[in-house]
C-alpha positions as CSV (number, residue, x, y, z in Angstrom):
1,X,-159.0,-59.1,11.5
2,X,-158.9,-59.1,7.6
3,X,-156.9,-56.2,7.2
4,X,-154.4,-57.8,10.0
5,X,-154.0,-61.1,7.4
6,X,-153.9,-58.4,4.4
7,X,-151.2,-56.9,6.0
8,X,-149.0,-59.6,7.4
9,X,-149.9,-60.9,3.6
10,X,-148.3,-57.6,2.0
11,X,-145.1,-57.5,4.6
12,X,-144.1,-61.0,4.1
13,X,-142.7,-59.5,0.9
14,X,-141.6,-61.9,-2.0
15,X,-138.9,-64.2,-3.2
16,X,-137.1,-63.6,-6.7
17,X,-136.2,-66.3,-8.6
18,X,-134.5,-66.5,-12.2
19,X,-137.1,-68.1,-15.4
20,X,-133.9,-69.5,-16.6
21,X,-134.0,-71.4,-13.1
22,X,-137.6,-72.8,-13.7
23,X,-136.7,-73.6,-17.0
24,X,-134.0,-75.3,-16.2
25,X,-133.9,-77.1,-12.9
26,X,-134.0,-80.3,-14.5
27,X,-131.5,-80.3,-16.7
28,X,-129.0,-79.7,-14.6
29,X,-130.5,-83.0,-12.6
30,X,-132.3,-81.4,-9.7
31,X,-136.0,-83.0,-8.8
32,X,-139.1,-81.0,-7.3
33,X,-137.8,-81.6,-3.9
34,X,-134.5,-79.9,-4.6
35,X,-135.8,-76.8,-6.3
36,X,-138.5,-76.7,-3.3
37,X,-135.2,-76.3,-1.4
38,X,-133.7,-74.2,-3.2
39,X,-136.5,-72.0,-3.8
40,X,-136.2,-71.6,0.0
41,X,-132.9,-70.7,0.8
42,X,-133.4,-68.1,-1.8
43,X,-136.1,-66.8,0.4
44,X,-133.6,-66.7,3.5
45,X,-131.0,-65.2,1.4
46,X,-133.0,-62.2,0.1
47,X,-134.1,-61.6,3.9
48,X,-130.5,-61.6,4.6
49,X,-130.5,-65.2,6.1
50,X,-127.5,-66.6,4.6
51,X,-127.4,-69.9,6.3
52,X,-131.0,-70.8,7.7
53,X,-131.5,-74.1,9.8
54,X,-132.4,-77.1,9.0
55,X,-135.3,-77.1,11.4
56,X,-136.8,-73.7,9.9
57,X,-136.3,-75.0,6.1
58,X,-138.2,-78.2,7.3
59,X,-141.0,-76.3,8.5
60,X,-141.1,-74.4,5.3
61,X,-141.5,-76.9,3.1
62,X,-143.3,-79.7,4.7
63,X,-139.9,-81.9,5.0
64,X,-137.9,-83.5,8.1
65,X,-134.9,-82.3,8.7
66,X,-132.6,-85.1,7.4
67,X,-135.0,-85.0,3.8
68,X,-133.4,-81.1,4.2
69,X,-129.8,-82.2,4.9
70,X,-129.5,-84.8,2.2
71,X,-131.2,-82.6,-0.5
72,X,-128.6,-79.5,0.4
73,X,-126.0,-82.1,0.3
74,X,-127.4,-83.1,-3.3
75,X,-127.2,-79.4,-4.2
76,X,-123.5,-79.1,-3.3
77,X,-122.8,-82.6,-5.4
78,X,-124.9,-81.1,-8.3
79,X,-122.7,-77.7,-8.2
80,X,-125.8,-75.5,-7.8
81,X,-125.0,-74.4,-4.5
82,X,-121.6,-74.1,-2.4
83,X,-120.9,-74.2,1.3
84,X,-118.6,-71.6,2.0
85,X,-116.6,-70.4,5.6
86,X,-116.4,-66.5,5.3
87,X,-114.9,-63.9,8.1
88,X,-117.2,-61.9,9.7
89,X,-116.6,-59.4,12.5
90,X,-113.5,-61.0,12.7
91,X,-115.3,-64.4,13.4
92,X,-115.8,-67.4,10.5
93,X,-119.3,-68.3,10.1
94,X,-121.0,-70.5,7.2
95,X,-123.2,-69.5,4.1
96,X,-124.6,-70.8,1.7
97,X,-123.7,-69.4,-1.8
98,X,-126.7,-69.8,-4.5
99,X,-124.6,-68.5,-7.5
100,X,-123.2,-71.6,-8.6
101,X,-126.7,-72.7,-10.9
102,X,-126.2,-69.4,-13.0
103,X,-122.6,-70.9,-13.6
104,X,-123.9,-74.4,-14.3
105,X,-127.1,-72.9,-16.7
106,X,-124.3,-70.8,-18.4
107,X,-122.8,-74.1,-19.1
108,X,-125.6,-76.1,-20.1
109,X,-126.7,-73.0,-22.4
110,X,-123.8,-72.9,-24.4
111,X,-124.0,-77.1,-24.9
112,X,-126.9,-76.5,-26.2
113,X,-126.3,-73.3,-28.1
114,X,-122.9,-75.5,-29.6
115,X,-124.8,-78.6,-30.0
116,X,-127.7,-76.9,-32.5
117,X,-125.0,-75.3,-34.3
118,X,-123.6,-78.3,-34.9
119,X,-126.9,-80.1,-36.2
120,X,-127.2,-77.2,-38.2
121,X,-124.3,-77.5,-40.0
122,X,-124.3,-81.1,-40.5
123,X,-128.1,-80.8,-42.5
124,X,-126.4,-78.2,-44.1
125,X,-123.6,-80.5,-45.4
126,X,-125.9,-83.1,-45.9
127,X,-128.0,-81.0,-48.1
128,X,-124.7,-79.6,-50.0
129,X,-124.3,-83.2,-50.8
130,X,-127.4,-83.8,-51.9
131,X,-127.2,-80.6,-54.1
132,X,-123.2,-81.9,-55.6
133,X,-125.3,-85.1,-56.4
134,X,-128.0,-83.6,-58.4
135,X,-125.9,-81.6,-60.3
136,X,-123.1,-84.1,-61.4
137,X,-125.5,-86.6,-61.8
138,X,-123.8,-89.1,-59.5
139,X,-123.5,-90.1,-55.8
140,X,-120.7,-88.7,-54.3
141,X,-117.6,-91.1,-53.5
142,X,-116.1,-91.2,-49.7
143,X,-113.1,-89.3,-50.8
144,X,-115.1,-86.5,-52.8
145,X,-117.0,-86.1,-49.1
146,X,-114.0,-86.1,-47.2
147,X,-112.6,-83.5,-49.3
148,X,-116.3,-81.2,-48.5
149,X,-115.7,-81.8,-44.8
150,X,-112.1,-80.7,-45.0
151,X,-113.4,-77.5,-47.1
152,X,-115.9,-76.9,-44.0
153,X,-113.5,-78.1,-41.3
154,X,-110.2,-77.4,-42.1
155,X,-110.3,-74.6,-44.4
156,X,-113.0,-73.2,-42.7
157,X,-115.6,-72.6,-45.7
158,X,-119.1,-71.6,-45.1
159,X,-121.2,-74.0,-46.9
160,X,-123.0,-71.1,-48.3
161,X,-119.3,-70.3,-50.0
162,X,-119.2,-73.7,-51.3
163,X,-122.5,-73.9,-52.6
164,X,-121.9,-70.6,-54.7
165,X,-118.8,-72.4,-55.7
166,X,-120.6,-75.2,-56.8
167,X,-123.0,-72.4,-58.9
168,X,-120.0,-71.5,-60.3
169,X,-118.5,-74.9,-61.6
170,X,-122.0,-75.9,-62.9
171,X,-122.3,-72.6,-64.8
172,X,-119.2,-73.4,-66.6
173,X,-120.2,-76.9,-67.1
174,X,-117.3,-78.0,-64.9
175,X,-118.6,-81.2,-62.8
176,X,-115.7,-81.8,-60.2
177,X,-114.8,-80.9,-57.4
178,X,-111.1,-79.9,-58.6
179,X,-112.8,-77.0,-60.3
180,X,-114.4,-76.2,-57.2
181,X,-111.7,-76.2,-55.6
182,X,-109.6,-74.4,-57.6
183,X,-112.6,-71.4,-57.4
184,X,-112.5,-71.7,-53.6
185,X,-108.7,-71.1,-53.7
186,X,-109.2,-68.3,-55.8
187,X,-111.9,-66.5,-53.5
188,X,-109.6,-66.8,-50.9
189,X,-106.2,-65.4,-52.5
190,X,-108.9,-62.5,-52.6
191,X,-109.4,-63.2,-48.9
192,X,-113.1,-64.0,-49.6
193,X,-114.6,-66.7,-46.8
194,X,-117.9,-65.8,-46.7
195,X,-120.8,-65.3,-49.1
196,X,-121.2,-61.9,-48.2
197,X,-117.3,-61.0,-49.1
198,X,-118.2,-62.7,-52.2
199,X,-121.3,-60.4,-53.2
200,X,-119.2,-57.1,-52.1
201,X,-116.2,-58.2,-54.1
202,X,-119.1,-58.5,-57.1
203,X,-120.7,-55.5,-56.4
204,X,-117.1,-53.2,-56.6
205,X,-116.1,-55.2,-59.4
206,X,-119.8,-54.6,-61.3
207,X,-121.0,-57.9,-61.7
């Protein structure tokens, strides 16, 4: 009897499921229930059951069958699944297509991915303003700041650049912004953007 259990245990096999699923669920607004759901249709889908019923999906996870409808309807609204007619033997039948979440987490990844980039640069501008202020020994004035954001968003300056511009100005004892900007033109005429063109423009040059 045991090794009857152990083995109906063993061939009910096992359902895959992406960590970037788990992680994720939701974000992308789905609840428990939902990725209960989902979790289940991924289970019919690897067993080659492309479009389970209602009545089986109820039974697997403990819901009725209009819970079941209304969730898989959620899905669709949420874009994490899609119901789709194909041909089959000549015939149109329904499946349901799980790919649509990886499309979705792609999306919500690079959000996130562009919205911690953009943090990142504004405490770095911050802090390049904080360092201009310490050196000149004044607060800066809203046109000196608009002139650093149009460096950084116009001209396309790393904020590394500019801060080794600012080295530069201080060095000569040249508190202003024109003098940093007349450096930063300079580095560029040389085709220098980046920090690292800087120090390899140094180095061939010997200094």
């Amino acid at each position: 009897m045991e090794d009857e259990l152990f083995n109906e245990f063993v061939e009910s096999g096992s359902t895959s499921i992406n960590n970037l699923i788990l992680q994720n669920y939701h974000n992308l607004g789905m609840t428990e229930k939902d990725l209960i759901v989902y979790l289940a249709l991924s289970m019919y889908a690897q067993k080659g059951v492309t479009f389970p019923m209602a009545k089986d999906l109820a039974k697997n996870t403990g819901m009725d069958e209009a819970s079941i409808y209304t969730i898989i309807q959620g899905l669709i609204k949420l874009g994490v699944i899609e119901l789709k007619t194909i041909m089959d033997h000549h015939q149109q039948r329904d499946i349901y297509s799980l790919t649509p979440i990886y499309h979705r987490i792609k999306s919500l990844l690079q959000q996130e991915q562009e919205s911690n980039q953009q943090n990142r640069l504004m405490s770095e501008t911050e802090e390049l303003f904080r360092k201009i202020e310490v050196e000149f020994g004044r607060p800066l004035s809203p046109i000196e700041q608009e002139q650093i954001h149009q460096w950084i968003d116009d001209d396309h300056y790393s904020v590394e650049l500019i801060d080794l511009a600012l080295r530069e100005a201080v060095l000569n004892q040249a508190y202003s912004l024109k003098y940093m900007d007349r450096i930063l033109i300079s580095w560029e005429k040389s085709n220098i953007k980046t920090a690292e063109q800087l120090q390899d423009r140094r180095k061939k040059l010997g200094y």
